[in-house]
C-alpha positions as CSV (number, residue, x, y, z in Angstrom):
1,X,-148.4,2.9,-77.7
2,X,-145.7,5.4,-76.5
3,X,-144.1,2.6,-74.0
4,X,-144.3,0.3,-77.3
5,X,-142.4,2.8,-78.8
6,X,-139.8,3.4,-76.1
7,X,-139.3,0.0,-75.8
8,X,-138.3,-0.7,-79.2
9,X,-136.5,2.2,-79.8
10,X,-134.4,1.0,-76.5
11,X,-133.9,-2.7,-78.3
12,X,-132.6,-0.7,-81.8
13,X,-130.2,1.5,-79.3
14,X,-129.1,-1.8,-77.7
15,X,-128.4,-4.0,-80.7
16,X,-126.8,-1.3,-82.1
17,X,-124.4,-0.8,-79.3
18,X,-123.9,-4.5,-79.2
19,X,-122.8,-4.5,-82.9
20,X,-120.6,-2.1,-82.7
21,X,-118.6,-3.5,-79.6
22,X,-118.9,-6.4,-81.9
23,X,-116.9,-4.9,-84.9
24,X,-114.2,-3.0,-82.2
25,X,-113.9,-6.5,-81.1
26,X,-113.0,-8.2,-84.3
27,X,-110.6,-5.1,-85.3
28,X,-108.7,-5.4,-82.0
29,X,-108.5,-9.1,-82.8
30,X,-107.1,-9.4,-86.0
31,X,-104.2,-6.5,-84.4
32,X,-103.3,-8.5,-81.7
33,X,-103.5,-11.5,-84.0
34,X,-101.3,-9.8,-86.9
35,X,-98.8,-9.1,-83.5
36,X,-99.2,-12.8,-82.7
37,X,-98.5,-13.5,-86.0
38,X,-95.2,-11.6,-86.5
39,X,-94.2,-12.5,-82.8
40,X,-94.8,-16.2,-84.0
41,X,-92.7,-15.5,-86.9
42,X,-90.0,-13.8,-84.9
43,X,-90.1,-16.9,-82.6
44,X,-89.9,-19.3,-85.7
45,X,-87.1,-17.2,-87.0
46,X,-85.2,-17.3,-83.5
47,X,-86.1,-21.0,-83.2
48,X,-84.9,-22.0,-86.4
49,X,-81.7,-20.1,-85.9
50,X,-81.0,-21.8,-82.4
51,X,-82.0,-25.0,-84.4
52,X,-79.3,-24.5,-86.8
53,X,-76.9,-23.3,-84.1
54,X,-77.9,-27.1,-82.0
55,X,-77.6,-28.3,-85.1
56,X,-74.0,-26.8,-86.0
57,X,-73.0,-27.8,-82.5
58,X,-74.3,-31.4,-82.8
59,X,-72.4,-32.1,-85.8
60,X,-69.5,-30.3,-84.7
61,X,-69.6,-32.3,-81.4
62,X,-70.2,-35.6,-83.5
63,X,-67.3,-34.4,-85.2
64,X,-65.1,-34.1,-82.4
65,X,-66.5,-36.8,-81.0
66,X,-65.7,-38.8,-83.7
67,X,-61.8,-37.4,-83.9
68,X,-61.6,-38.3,-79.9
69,X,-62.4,-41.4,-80.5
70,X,-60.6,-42.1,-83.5
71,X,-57.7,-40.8,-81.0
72,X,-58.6,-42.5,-78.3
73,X,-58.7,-45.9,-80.7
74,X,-55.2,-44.7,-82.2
75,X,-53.9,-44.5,-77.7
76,X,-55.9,-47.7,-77.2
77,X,-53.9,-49.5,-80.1
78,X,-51.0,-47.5,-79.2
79,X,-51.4,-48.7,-75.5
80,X,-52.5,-52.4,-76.5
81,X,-48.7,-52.5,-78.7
82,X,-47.1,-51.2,-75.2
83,X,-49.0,-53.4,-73.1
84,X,-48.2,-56.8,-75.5
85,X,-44.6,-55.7,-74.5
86,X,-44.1,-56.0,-70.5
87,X,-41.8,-53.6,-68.8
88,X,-40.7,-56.1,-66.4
89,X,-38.0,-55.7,-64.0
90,X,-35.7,-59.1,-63.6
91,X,-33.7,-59.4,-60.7
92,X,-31.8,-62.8,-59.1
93,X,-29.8,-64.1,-56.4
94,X,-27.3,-66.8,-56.9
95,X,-25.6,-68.3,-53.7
96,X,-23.4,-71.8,-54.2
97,X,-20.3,-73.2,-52.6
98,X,-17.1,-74.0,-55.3
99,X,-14.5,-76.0,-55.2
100,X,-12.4,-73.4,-56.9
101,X,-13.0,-69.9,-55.9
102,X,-10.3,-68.7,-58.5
103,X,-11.8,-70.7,-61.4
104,X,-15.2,-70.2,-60.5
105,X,-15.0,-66.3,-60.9
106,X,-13.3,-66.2,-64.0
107,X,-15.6,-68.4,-65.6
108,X,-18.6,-65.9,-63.9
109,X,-17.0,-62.9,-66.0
110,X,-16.2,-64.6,-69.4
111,X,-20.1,-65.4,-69.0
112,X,-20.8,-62.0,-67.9
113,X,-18.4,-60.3,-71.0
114,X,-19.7,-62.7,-73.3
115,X,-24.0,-62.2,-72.9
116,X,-23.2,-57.8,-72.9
117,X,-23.3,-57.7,-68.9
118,X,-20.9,-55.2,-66.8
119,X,-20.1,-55.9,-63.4
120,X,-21.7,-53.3,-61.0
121,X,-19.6,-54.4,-57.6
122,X,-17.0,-57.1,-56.9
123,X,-16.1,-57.9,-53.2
124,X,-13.8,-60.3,-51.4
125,X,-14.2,-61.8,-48.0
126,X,-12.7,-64.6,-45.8
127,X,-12.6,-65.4,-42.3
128,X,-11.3,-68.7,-40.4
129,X,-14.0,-71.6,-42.4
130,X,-14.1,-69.8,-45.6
131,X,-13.3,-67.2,-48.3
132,X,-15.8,-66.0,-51.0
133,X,-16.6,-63.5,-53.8
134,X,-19.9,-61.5,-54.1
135,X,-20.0,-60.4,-57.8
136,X,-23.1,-58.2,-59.2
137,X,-23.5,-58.2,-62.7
138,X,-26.4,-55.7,-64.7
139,X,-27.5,-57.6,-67.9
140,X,-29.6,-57.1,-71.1
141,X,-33.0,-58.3,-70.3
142,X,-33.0,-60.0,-73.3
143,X,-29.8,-62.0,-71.9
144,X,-31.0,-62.4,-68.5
145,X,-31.8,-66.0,-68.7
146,X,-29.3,-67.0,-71.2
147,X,-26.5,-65.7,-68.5
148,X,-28.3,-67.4,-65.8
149,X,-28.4,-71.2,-67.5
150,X,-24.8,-70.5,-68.2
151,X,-23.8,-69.9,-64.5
152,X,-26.0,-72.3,-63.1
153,X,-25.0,-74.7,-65.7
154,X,-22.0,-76.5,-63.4
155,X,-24.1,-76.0,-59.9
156,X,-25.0,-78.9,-58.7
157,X,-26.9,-77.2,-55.3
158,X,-27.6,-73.7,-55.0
159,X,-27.5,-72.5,-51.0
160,X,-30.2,-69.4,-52.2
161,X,-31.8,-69.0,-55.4
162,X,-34.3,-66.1,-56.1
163,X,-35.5,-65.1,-59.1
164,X,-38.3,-62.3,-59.2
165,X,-39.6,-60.5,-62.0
166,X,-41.7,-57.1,-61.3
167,X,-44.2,-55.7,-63.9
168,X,-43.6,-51.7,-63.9
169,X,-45.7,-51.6,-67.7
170,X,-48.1,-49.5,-65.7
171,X,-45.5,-47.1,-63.5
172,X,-43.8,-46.6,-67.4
173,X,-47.0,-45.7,-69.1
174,X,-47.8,-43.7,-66.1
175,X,-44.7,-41.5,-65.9
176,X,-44.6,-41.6,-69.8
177,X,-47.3,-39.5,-70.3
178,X,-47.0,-37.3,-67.6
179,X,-43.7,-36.2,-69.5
180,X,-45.4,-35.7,-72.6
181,X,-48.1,-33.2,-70.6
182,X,-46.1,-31.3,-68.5
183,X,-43.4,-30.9,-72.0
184,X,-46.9,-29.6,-73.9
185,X,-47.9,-26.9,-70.7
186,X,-44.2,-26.2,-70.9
187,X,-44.4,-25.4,-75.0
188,X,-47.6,-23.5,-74.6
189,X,-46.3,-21.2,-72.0
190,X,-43.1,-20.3,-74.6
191,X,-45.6,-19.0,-76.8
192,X,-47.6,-17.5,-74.3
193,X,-44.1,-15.7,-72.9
194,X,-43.4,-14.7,-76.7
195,X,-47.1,-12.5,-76.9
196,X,-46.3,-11.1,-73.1
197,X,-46.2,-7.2,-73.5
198,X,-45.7,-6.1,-69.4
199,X,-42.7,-7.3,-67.4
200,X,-45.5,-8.3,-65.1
201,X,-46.9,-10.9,-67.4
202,X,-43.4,-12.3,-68.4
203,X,-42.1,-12.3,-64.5
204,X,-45.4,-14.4,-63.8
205,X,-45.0,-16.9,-66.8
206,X,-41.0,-17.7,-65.8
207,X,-42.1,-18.2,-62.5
208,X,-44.3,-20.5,-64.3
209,X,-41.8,-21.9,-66.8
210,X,-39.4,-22.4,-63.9
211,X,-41.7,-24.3,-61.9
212,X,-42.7,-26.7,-64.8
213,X,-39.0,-26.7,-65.5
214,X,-37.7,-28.1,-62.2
215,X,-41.0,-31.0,-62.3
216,X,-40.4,-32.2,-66.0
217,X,-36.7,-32.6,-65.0
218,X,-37.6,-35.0,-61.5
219,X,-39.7,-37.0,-64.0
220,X,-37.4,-37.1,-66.6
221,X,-35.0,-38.8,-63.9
222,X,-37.7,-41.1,-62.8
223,X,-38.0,-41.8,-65.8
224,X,-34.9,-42.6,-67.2
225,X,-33.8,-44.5,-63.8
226,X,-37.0,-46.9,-64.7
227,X,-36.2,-47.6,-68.0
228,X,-32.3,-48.2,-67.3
229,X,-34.0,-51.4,-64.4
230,X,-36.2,-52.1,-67.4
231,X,-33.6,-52.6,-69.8
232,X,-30.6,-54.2,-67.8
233,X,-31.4,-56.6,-65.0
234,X,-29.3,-57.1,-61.5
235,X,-27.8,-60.6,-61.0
236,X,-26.3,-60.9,-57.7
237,X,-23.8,-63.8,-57.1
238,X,-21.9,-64.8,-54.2
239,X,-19.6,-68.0,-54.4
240,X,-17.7,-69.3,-51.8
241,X,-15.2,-72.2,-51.2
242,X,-14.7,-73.8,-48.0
243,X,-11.7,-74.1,-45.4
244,X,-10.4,-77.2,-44.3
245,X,-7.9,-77.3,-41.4
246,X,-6.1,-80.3,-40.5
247,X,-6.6,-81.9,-37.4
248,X,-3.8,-82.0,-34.7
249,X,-3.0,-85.6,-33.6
250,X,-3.4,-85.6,-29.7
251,X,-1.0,-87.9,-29.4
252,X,2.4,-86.7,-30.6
253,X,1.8,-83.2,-30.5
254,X,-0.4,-82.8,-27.4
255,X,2.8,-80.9,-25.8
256,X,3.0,-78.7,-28.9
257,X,-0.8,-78.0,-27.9
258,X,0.0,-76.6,-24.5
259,X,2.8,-74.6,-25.7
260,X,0.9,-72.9,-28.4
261,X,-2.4,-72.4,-25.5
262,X,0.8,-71.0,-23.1
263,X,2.2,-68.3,-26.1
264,X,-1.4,-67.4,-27.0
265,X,-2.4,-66.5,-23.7
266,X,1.1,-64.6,-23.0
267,X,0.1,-63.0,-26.4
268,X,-3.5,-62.1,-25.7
269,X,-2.6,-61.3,-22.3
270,X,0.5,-58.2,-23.1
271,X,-2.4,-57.0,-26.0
272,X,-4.5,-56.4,-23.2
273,X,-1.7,-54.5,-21.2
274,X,-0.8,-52.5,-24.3
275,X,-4.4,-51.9,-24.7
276,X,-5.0,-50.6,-20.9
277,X,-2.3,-48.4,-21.5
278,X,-3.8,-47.5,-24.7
279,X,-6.7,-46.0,-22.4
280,X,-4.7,-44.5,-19.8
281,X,-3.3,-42.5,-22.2
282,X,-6.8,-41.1,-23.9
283,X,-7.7,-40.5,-20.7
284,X,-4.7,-38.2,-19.2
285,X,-6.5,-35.3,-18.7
286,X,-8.6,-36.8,-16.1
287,X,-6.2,-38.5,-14.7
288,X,-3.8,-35.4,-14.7
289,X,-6.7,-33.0,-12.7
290,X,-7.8,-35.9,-10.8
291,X,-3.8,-35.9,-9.1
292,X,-3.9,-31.7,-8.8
293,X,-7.4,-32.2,-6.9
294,X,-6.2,-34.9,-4.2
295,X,-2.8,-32.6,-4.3
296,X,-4.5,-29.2,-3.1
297,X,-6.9,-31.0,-0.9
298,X,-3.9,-32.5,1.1
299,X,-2.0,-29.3,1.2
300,X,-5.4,-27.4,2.7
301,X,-5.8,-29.9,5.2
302,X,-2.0,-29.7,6.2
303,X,-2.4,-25.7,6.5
304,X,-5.7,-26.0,8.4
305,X,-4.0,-28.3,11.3
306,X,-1.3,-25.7,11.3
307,X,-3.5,-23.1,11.7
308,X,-5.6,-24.9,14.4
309,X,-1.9,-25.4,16.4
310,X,-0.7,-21.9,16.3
311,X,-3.9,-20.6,17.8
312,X,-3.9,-23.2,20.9
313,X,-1.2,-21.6,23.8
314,X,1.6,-24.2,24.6
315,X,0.1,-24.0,28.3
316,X,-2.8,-25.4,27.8
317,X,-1.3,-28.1,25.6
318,X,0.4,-28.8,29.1
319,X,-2.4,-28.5,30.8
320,X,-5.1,-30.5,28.5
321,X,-2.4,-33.6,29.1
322,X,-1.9,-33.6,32.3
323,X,-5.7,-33.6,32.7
324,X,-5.6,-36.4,30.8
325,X,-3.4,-38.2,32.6
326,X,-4.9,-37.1,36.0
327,X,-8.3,-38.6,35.1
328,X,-9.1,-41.9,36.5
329,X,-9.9,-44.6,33.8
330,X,-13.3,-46.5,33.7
331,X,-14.0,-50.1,33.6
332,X,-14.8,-49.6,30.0
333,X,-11.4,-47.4,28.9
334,X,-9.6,-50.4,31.3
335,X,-11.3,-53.4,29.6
């Protein structure tokens, strides 16, 4: 009976243990699930703030995304109206003989005056076949061909005729908008130079400003120096008339002939004298040291022999000849 007794007194003590591990365990369980609870509150809250913050950022990136591309649509429309409208540069070569090289330029600049042109250069030239006029003219584009029917109107063949026409629309656009850019970077840094407090800060932002300065003003030149070939085209036009000589008759003036060859040589012959004596005279200084060298190597040579004789005795001067006359001769100093 006592281990009957022992043993269920040791079944009470262990369900009663049991139990109350079994109520520590639920306590600790609803803590750490009221701390899961107000973590995964704190986690909603920080979650639904980040949404809202995506949120804010989506829409305002929608937004802007919807400005850019109303902007870019605005550029692309802007660029499409450029683009319809070619930036062409016209350029053409005109080269035909006259009959009338006086006539033929007149009528050239009352054609030029008339269609807005200004001649650029105007040169004359002629040799023994011909004489001729090479005009350039800059024209409106807008005139360009109008001018060029009008010239060509009387030709009836053209020696050279080139007409090119060279699509800069993408070079303009190009250097167009770099302008616009580096003018914005340029305004910006005014400001910027306005709120600068150190002399450090407003050294380093007219260094800046100077820099920027001295690049907007190379593209402004590239700039304007495409547009002014954009808007006035080159038309380059040379117009010659022809020689004739008459023929000499061989018969009646074939003496004449001979004379003329005779007075022409004489002619060419004293230009080449005068020209020789042209040269000799650039060339005096040479000349001059050249006669002082051949002068002072003479008069050394002259004081040497003397030299060389006032050493050697008179006796055997004597003596040397009449060894020379006392020696006999051989075959070879007879033959």
């Amino acid at each position: 009976m006592s281990r009957i007794k022992k043993n269920i007194i040791l079944i009470i003590l262990a369900s009663f243990f049991i139990f109350s591990c079994d109520s520590v365990r639920d306590t600790m369980g609803a803590s750490a699930s009221s701390l899961s609870g107000g973590q995964g509150s704190y986690r909603g809250i920080s979650r639904s703030n980040s949404k809202s913050l995506n949120d804010f950022a989506e829409s305002s990136n929608r937004s802007n995304a919807l400005g850019d591309s109303s902007n870019i649509d605005t550029k692309n429309k802007k660029n499409i109206e450029v683009v319809s409208e070619r930036k062409l540069i016209k350029e053409g070569q005109l080269e035909f003989e006259t009959k009338d090289l006086n006539k033929t330029r007149k009528q050239i600049l009352e054609f030029a005056q008339k269609n807005g042109a200004y001649v650029a250069s105007d040169n004359e030239s002629s040799n023994y076949y011909r004489k001729s006029n090479a005009i350039t003219l800059r024209v409106p584009v807008k005139n360009f061909d109008i001018l060029l029917n009008n010239i060509s109107s009387g030709v009836k063949k053209f020696d050279k005729k080139i007409i090119t026409a060279k699509d800069v629309t993408r070079q303009f656009l190009d250097t167009e908008a770099r302008l616009k850019t580096k003018k914005e970077i340029e305004k910006r840094y005014l400001e910027i130079l306005k709120k600068a407090n150190s002399i450090e800060d407003i050294l380093k932002v007219e260094r800046v400003l100077g820099d920027l300065r001295v690049e907007i003003e190379r593209i402004e030149g590239d700039f304007k120096y495409l547009s002014s070939k954009i808007s006035f085209s080159t038309l380059s036009i040379v117009v010659y008339e022809s020689i004739k000589h008459k023929a000499v008759k061989s018969s009646t003036d074939s003496g004449n002939k001979y004379i003329r060859y005779f007075k022409r040589a004489f002619k060419d012959g004293f230009e080449s004298l005068m020209l020789f004596f042209v040269f000799l005279a650039n060339i005096w200084p040479i000349i001059l040291i050249t006669i002082l060298i051949i002068i002072l190597l003479k008069r050394k040579k002259r004081l040497k022999k003397k030299k060389n004789d006032s050493i050697i005795p008179p006796s055997t001067k004597g003596e040397e000849s009449k060894n020379n006359t006392n020696t006999p001769k051989t075959d070879k100093e007879l033959l």
